[in-house]
C-alpha positions as CSV (number, residue, x, y, z in Angstrom):
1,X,-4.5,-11.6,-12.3
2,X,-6.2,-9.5,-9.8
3,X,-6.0,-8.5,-6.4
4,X,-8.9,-10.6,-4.4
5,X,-10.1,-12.8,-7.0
6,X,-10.5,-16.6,-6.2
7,X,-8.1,-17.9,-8.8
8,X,-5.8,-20.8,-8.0
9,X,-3.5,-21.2,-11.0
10,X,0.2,-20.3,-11.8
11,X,1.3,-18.6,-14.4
12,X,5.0,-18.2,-16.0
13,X,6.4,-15.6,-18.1
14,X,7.9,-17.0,-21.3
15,X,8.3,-13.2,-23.0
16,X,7.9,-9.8,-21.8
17,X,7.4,-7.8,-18.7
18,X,4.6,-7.6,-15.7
19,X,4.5,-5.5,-12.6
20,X,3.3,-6.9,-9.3
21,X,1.0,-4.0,-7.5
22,X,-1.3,-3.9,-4.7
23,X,-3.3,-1.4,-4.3
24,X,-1.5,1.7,-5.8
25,X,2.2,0.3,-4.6
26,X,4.6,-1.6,-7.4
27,X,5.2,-4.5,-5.0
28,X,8.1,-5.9,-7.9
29,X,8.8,-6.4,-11.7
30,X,8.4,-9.9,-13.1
31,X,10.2,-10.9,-16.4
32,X,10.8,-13.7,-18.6
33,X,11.2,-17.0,-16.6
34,X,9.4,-15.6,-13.4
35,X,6.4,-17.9,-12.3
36,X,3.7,-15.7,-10.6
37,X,0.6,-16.2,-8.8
38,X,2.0,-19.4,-6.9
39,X,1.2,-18.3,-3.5
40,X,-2.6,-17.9,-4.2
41,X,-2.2,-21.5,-5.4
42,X,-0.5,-23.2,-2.5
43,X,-2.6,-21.4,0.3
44,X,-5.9,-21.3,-1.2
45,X,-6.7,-17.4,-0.4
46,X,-7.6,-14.9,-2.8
47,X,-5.2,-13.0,-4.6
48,X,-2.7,-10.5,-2.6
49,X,-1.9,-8.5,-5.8
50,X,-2.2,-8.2,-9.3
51,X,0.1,-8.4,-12.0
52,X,0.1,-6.6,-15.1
53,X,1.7,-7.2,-18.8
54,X,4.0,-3.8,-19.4
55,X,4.0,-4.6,-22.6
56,X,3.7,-7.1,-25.4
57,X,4.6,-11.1,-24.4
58,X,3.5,-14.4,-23.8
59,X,3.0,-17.1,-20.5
60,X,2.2,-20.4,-19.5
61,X,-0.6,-20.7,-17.4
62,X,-0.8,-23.8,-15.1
63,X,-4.3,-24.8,-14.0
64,X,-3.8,-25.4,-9.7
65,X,-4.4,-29.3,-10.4
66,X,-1.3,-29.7,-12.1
């Protein structure tokens, strides 16, 4: 996910690591069982940050309909 982008869906970690940044600031780290990206979903904006995989894992994603 990036920072700014239009996307609407959620996404949840099954495996693995991601950092939450904006701009050049670690905002938080995200690991298994975290759901991310649910604020851009409920409010409509754009993106506020973007997370990053540290590493090797898997998610869920969750189209916005659902």
């Amino acid at each position: 996910m990036r920072e700014g982008s239009d996307e609407s869906h959620v996404v949840v970690i099954r495996r693995g690591v991601a950092k939450v940044s904006a701009g050049q600031s670690l905002i938080s780290i995200r690991t298994a069982g975290d759901l991310v990206g649910e604020m851009a979903a409920l409010d409509g904006a754009p993106r506020c940050a973007t997370i990053t995989m540290a590493g090797p894992g898997s998610v869920v994603m969750i189209p916005h309909d659902r």
